[in-house]
Structures are given as structure tokens and as C-alpha cells.
C-alpha positions as CSV (number, residue, x, y, z in Angstrom):
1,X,-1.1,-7.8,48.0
2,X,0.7,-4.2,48.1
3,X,0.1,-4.0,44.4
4,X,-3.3,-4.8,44.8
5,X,-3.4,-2.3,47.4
6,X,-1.9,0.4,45.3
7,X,-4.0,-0.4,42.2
8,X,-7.4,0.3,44.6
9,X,-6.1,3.4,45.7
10,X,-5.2,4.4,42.3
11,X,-8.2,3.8,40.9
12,X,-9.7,5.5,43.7
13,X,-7.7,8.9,42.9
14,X,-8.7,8.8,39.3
15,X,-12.0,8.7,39.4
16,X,-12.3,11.1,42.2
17,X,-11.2,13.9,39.8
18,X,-12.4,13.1,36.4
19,X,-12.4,16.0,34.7
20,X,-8.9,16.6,35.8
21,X,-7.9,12.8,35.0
22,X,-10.0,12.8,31.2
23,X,-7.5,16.2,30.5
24,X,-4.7,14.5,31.7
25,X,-5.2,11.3,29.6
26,X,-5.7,13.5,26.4
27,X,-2.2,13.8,25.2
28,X,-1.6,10.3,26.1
29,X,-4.9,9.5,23.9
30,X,-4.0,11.3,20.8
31,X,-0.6,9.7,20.8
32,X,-1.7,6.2,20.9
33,X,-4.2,7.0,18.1
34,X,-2.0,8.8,15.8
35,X,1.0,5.9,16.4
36,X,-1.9,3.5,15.6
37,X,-3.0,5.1,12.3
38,X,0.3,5.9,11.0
39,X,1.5,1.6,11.7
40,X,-1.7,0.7,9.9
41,X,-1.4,2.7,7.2
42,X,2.6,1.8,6.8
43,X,0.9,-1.8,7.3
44,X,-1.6,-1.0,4.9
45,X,0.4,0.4,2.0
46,X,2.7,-2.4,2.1
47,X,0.2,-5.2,2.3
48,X,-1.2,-3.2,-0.9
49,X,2.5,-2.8,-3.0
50,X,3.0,-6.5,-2.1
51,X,-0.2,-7.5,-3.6
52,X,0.5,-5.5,-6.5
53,X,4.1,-6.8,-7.4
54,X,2.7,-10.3,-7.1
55,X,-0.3,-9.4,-9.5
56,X,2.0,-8.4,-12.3
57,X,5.2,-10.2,-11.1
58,X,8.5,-9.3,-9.7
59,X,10.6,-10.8,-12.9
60,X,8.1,-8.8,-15.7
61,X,9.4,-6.2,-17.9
62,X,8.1,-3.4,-20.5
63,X,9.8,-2.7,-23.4
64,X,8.7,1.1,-24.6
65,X,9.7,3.1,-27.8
66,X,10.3,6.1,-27.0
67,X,13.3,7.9,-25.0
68,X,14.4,9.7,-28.4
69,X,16.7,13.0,-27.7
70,X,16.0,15.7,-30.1
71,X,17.1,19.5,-29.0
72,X,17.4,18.7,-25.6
73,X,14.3,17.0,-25.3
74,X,13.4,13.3,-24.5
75,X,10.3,12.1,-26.5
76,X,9.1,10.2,-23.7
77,X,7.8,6.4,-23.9
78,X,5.6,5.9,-26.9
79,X,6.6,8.3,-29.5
80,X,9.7,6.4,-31.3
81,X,9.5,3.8,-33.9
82,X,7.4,1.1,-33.2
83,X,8.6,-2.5,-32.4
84,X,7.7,-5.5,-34.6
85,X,6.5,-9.2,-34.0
86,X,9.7,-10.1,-35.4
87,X,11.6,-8.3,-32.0
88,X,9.1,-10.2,-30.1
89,X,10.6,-13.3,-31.5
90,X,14.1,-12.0,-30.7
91,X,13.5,-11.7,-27.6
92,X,11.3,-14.6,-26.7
93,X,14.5,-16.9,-28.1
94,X,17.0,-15.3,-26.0
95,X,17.6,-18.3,-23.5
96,X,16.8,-16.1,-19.9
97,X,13.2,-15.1,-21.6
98,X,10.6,-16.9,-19.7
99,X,7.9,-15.7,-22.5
100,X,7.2,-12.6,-24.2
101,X,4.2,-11.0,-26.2
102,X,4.0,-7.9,-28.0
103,X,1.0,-5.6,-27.1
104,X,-0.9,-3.1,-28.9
105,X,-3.6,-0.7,-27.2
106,X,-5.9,1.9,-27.9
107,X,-9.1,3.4,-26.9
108,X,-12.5,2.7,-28.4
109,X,-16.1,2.1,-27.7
110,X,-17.8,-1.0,-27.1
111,X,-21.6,-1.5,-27.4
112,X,-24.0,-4.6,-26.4
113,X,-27.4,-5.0,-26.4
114,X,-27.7,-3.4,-23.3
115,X,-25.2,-0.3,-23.3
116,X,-22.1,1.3,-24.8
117,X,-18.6,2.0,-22.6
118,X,-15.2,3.7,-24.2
119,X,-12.6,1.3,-22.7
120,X,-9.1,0.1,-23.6
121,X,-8.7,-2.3,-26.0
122,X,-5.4,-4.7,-26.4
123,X,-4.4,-7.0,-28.6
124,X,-1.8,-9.7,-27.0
125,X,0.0,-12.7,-28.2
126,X,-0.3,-16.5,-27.2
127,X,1.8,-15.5,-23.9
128,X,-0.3,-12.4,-23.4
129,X,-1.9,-13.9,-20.1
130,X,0.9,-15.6,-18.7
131,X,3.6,-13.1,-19.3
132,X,0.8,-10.7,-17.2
133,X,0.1,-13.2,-14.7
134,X,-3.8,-13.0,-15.5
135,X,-6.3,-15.6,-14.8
136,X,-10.4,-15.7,-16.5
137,X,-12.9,-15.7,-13.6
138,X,-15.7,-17.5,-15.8
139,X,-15.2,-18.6,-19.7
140,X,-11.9,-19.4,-21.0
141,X,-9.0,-17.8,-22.7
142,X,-8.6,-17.5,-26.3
143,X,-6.3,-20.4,-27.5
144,X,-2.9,-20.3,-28.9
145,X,-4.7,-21.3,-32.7
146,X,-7.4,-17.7,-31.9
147,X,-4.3,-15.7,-31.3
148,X,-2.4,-16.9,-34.3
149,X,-5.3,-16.7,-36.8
150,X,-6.6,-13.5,-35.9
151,X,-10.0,-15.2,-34.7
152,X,-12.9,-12.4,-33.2
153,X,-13.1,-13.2,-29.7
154,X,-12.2,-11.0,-27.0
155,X,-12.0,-11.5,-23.0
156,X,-13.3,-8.7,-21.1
157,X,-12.1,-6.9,-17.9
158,X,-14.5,-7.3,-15.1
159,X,-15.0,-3.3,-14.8
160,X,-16.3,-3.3,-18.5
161,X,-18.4,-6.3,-18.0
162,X,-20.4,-4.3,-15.5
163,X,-20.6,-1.5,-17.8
164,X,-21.4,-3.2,-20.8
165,X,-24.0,-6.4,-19.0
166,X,-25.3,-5.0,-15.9
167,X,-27.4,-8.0,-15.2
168,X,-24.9,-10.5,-16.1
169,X,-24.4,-13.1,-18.5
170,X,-21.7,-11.9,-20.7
171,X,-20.2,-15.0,-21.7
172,X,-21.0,-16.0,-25.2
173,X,-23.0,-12.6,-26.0
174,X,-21.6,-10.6,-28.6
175,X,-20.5,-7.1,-29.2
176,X,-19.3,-4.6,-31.4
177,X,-15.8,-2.6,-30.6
178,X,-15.7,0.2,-33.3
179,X,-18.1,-1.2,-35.4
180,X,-16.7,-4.7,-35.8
181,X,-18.5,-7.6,-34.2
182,X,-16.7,-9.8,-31.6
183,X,-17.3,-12.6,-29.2
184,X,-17.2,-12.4,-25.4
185,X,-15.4,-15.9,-24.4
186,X,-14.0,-14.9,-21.1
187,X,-14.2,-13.0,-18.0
188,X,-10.8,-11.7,-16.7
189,X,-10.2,-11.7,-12.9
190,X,-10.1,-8.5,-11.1
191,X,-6.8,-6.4,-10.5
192,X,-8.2,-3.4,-9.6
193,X,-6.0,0.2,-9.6
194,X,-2.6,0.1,-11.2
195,X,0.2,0.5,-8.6
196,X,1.8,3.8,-10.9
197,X,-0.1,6.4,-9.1
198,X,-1.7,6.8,-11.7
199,X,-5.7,5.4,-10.6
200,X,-5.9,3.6,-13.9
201,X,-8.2,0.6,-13.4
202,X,-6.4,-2.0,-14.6
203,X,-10.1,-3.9,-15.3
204,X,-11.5,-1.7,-17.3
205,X,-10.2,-3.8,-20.7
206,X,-10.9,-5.5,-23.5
207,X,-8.0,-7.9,-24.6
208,X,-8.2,-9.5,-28.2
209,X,-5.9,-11.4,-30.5
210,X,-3.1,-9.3,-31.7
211,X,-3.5,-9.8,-35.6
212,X,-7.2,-9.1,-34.9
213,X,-7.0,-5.9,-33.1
214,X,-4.3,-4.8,-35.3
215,X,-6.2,-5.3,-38.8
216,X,-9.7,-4.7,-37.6
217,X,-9.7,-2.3,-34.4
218,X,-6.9,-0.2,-34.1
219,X,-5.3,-0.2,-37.3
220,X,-1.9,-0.5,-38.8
221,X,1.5,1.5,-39.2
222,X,2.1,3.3,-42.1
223,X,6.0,2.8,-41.8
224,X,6.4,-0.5,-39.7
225,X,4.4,-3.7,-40.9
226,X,3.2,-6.1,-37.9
227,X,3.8,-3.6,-35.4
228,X,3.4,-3.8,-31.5
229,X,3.5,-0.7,-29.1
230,X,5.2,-2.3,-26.8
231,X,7.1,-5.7,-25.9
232,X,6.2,-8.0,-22.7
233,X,8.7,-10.8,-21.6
234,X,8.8,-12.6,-18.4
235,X,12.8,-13.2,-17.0
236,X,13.2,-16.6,-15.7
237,X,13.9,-17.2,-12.1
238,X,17.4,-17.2,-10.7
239,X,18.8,-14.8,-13.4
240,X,19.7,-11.3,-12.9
241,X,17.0,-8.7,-13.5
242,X,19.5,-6.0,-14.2
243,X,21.7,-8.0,-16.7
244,X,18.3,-9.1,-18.5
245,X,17.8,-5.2,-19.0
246,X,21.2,-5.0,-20.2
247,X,20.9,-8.2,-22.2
248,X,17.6,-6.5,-23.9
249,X,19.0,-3.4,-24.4
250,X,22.1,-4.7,-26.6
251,X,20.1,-7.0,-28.6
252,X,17.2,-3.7,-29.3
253,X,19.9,-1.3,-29.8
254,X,21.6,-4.1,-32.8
255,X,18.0,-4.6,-34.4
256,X,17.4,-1.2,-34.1
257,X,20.9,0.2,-35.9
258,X,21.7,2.5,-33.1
259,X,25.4,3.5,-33.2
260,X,27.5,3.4,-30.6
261,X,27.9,6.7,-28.8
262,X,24.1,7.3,-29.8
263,X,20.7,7.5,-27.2
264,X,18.8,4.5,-26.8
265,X,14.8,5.2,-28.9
266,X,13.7,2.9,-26.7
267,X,13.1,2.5,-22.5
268,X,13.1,-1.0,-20.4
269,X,11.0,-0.6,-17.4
270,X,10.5,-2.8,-14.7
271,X,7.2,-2.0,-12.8
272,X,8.0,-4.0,-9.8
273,X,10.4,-1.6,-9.3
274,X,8.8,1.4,-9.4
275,X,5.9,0.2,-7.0
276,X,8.9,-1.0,-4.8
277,X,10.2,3.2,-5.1
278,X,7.1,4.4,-4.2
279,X,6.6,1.9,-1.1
280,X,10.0,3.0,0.2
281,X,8.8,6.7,0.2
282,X,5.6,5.7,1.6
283,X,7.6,4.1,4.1
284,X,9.3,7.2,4.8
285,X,6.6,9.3,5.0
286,X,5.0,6.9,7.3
287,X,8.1,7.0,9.6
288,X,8.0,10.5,9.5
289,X,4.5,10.9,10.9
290,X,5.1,8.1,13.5
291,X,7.9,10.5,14.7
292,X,5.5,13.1,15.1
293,X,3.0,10.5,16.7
294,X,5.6,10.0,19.2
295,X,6.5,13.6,20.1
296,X,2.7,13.6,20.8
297,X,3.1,11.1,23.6
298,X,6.2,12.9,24.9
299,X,3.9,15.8,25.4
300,X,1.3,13.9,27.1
301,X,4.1,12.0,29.1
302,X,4.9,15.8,30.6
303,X,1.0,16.3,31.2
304,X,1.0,13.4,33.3
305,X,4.2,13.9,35.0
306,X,2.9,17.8,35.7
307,X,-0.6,16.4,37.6
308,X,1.2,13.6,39.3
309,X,3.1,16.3,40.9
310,X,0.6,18.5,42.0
311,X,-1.2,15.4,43.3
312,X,2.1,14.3,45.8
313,X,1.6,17.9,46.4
314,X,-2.1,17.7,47.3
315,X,-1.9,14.5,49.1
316,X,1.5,15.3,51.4
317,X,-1.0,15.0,54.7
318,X,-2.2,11.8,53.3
319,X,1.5,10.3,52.7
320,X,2.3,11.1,56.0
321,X,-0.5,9.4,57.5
322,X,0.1,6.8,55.7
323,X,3.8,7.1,56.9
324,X,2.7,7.4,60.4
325,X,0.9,4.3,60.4
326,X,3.9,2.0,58.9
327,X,4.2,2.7,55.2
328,X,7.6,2.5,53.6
329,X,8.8,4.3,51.0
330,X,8.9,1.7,48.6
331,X,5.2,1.7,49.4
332,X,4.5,5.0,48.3
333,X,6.6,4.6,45.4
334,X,4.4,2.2,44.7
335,X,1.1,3.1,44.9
336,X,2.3,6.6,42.7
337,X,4.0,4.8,39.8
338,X,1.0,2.6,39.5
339,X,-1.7,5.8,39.4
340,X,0.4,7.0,36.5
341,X,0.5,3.7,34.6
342,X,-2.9,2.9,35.4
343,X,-3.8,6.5,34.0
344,X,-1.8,6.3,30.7
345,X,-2.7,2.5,30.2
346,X,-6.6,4.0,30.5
347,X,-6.2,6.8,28.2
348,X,-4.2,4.1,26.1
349,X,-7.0,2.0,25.4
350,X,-9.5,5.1,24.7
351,X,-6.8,6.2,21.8
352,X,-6.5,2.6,20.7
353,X,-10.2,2.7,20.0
354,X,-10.1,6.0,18.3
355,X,-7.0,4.5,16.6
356,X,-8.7,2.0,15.1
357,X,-11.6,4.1,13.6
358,X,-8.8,6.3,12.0
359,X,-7.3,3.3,10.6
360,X,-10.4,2.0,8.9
361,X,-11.3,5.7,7.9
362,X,-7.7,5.9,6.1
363,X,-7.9,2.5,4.9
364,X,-11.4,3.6,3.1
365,X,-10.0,6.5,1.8
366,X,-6.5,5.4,0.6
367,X,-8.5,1.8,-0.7
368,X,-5.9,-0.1,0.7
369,X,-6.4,-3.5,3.3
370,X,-6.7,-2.2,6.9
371,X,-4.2,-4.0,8.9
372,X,-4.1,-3.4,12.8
373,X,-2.1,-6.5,13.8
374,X,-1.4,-7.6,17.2
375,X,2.1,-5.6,16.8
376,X,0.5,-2.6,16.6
377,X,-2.3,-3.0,18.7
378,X,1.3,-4.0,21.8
379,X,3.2,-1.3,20.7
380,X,0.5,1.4,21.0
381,X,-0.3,-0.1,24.5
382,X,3.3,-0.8,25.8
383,X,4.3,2.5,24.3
384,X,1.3,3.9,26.7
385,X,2.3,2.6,29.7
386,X,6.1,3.0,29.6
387,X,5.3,6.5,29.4
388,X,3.4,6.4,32.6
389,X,6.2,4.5,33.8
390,X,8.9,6.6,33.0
391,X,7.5,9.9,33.2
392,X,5.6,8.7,36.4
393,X,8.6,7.6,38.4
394,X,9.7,11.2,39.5
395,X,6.5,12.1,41.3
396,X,6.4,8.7,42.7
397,X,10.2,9.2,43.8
398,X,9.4,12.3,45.6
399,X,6.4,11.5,47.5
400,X,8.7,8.8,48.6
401,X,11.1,10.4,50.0
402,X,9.3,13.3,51.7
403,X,9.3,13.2,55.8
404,X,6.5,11.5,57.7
405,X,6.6,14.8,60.3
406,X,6.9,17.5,57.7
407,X,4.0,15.7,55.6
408,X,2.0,16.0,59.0
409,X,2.3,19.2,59.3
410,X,1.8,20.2,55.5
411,X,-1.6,22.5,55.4
């Protein structure tokens, strides 16, 4: 009943000074919005990394050509020899090699009936799809027979279907990439941006036969016959990701006659964990901005402790009425403590409304999944009212202890 009591006269207080109340609130407002944006973004930019290591797999990994030391200077990924089917073959037999496919890319310009789009173009192996954990949304895959004869059919990313068929109904239409003719027989599901920082659209593709893209699209290698720009393989579960690397690297460094002592002209990367690097210092940044969040309610904590005092002050004759008239201490204590939880709780839920339209603003922006969970949603709130709590027991404390005659006689 005395908390009942004390809630009712708390209430009371507040909205008898509204402006002074709405001020008050404010730095307990922004801090419950700004803690809520920065967890839903940290949320957020997980939920996204996650999705993005399970589209391409935890266990996938890139060989590149490239990492070449000349005059000080590394040649970068890309620029050494090429690799050959026969290293994909190496390393698809070495017994932790889940699958493997070489890949060969390049840009050109596709054209159908109803429009033309430059896109990427890549020519894969049998395990193209599986090593890159890619499924068809309508039509079908090319077949292990297409890949090995060299056959002209292509599956398309969904980005360049759009481009290409506005109005639908690409499967079975054909088109021309550089001049050669080819037949749409699948529609690959959408990945959307590539997790490297980059904004490459992952969808914006048009995957072929290897042989086929090789001998008819992109063209071949003066110096290297059969020759892929990079190598694919998928590392079985349960066996060490970093003695795969190592694995890889001594068989590529053996069939590439690199002596010992001698730079690698060739790089292993693992993409899952690079978007694993980059959620760690998102995560950091995230934390970082939380802390600043939280000074924010510190702040506000003061505001509220700063009017709560000058209320006890402007309210002595009242507290020792209410003294007078058989009100404990514990009483007053009361009724205080809850008009600065009630306060901060109030101006809790205003910033967890204005929290929540800055985490779907951010989440539109950054193109990441909004996520405002129930642990945020408590932690804003609970974070909101502790400070109230804490930073409200003081003033309460005082008024408490101040003499029933003195308080009388307080003008």
C-alpha cells in the first residue's frame, strides 16, 4: 500500500512540472537510445558476418597466384603464374580435401533479347557449386558430363537476371556473352554483398563450364595450358584448418619448384577468417560507442540526481507535514527513490522508442538484419532505472533524515 502511495505522489510531482521533468528525462533519453542503437547494430553486424560465413562456408579456402617479391615489392594476389587443372587434381586427391574446382573469371558483356549488362563471368568445375555452397533458385545446374565437355550453358546470378530479363522468364532463353551464344539453364540463389568490404555483389554473375569459358570467353594462357586463376577446395570436417594451409602450401610450393629459403608466388586465404577479423573490430567499435552510450546515462544520472535535490529542497514544508502527521523515514525514502525511478523508467521508454527508429535507420543504411531482442530491449530499460535508483537514493536519503520541526519552519 505505501508503495502504492508513493508511486501516486510521484506521479503527481512529475507532471506538476513538466517542463522541468521532460529536461530532466533528456539525458536519461539519449542514453537509452544511443545504448539501444549501438546493441542492435553489434546485433546486427553479427547476425550479418554469421550469415556470410555460412553462405560461403567456414572450412572453404582460395588458392591465389600471386605474393611474388621483386625489389621489395609484393605482386599482390593475381599477378604470378597461373595454376593448372592438373594442381586442381593435386589437390582434390589429397585425402583432407573435401572437393576442389579451379575457377577462371573475367569481365564481359552479356546481351538478350531484351538488354545488354557487363557482368562477371566464371568458368567452374564439376564441384564449382558445392565447393561454394551455392544452390539454383529455378532451373538446374549444369551436370558433371556439361562441365567436362565444355557444353554452352551458363547459370546466371539473380542480379544479372534482372538486368538482362526484366520481365522474367530467363530459363531456357538464350544469350550472347562476347559474341558467343549460350544457354540460360539455371537461376542461382541470391547472396547478395560480399563480406570483404568490398560492396561487390556477389549475384551479379554468370558461371559457365570451365573448358567453355576458357576456349570461347575469356581465352587462354600464352605460357600455361589449361589454366585456372585460382583454386577452390572445401577442407573436410574435423581436420585442422591451419595444417590444411600448411598441407597446401608444401604440396604448391613442390609443383611449383620453389626452393627452400625462397617466397611463396602464391597466397592461401581463408575468407571466413577475414569476415571473422572484421566482425571482431566491428565488435570493438561497437563496444566503444556503447561506452560512450553509457557515459551519456551517467550524465543524465547527475541531472536527475541535481533536480531531485532541489525538489527535497522545495518540498522541506511538505516532508515535515508529512512527518508531523506520522510518516517515517523509511516513508519518505520511499516515496523519493520511487519519483526518480519512476522518472528515469519514463524517459527510459521515450529513448527506447527513439532507439528503435535509430536502429532500423542504421540497419537501412548499413543493409544489415535489424535485431532489437528482448536483451536489449531489458538492458536499456533496467540500465534506466538503476540509474534512477542509484543516483536517486541520495536525495531520497536526505529528505529522510531531515527534522520534522526544522522542515516546519523551512520558508
Amino acid at each position: 500500500m505505501k508503495l502504492k502511495v508513493a508511486s501516486t505522489s510521484a506521479l503527481e510531482a512529475l507532471i506538476s512540472n513538466p517542463l522541468r521533468s521532460l529536461l530532466t528525462m533528456l539525458g536519461i533519453i539519449i542514453g537509452v537510445a544511443s545504448v539501444m542503437v549501438m546493441m542492435s547494430i553489434g546485433e546486427g553486424a553479427r547476425a550479418q558476418i554469421d550469415a556470410q560465413i555460412a553462405s560461403v562456408g567456414s572450412n572453404l579456402l582460395t588458392l591465389n597466384p600471386g605474393g611474388i617479391q621483386r625489389g621489395g615489392r609484393n605482386q599482390g594476389g593475381g599477378s604470378g603464374r597461373p595454376f593448372t587443372e592438373a594442381d586442381v587434381t593435386a589437390i582434390a586427391d589429397l585425402p583432407f580435401v573435401e572437393a576442389a574446382t579451379g575457377v577462371l573469371s573475367g569481365q564481359a558483356t552479356a546481351v538478350s533479347e531484351e538488354g545488354n549488362w557487363v557482368t562477371t563471368v566464371q568458368g567452374g568445375g564439376p564441384d564449382y557449386f558445392a565447393v561454394n555452397n551455392w544452390t539454383i533458385s529455378e532451373g538446374r545446374l549444369f551436370t558433371d558430363q556439361e562441365a567436362r565437355s565444355g557444353s554452352a550453358v551458363v547459370v546466371i546470378g539473380a542480379s544479372t537476371v534482372s538486368n538482362l530479363f526484366p520481365n522474367g522468364n530467363a530459363i531456357g532463353q538464350r544469350i550472347r556473352i562476347n559474341s558467343v551464344p549460350v544457354e540460360i539453364i539455371g537461376i542461382l540463389e541470391a547472396k547478395g554483398q560480399s563480406g570483404g568490404g568490398m560492396g561487390m555483389d556477389r549475384d551479379d554473375t554468370v558461371v559457365g563450364p570451365l573448358s567453355m569459358v576458357r576456349n570461347r570467353i575469356v581465352g587462354g594462357n600464352r605460357w600455361v595450358s589449361r589454366h585456372v586463376s585460382r583454386i577452390q577446395f572445401l577442407v573436410r570436417d574435423g581436420y585442422d584448418i591451419a595444417s590444411a594451409q600448411d598441407e597446401v602450401a608444401q604440396l604448391m610450393r613442390d609443383r611449383r619448384k620453389i626452393a627452400p629459403g625462397e617466397a611463396d608466388n602464391f597466397s592461401i586465404f581463408n575468407f571466413a577468417d577475414m569476415i571473422k577479423q572484421r566482425g571482431a573490430a566491428m565488435n570493438t567499435m561497437s563496444m566503444l560507442l556503447a561506452f560512450t552510450a553509457a557515459v551519456s546515462l551517467l550524465v543524465g544520472g547527475v541531472g536527475v540526481m541535481n533536480i531531485m535535490l532541489v525538489s527535497v529542497t522545495e518540498r522541506t514544508r511538505e516532508i515535515g507535514l508529512r512527518m508531523a502527521i506520522g510518516a517515517r523515514g523509511g516513508d519518505i525514502l520511499i516515496q523519493f527513490l520511487v519519483e526518480a525511478v519512476l522518472l528515469c523508467t519514463l524517459g527510459g521508454l521515450i529513448g527506447m522508442s527513439l532507439g528503435w527508429l535509430g536502429a532500423f535507420g542504421a540497419a537501412q543504411v548499413g543493409k544489415w538484419p535489424m535485431s532489437v531482442s528482448p536483451v536489449i530491449i531489458g538492458t536499456a530499460l533496467g540500465a534506466a532505472a538503476s540509474v534512477g535508483l542509484i543516483f536517486g537514493f541520495f536525495p531520497a536519503r536526505r529528505a529522510a533524515q531531515l527534522d520534522p520541526i526544522q522542515a516546519l519552519r523551512h520558508d
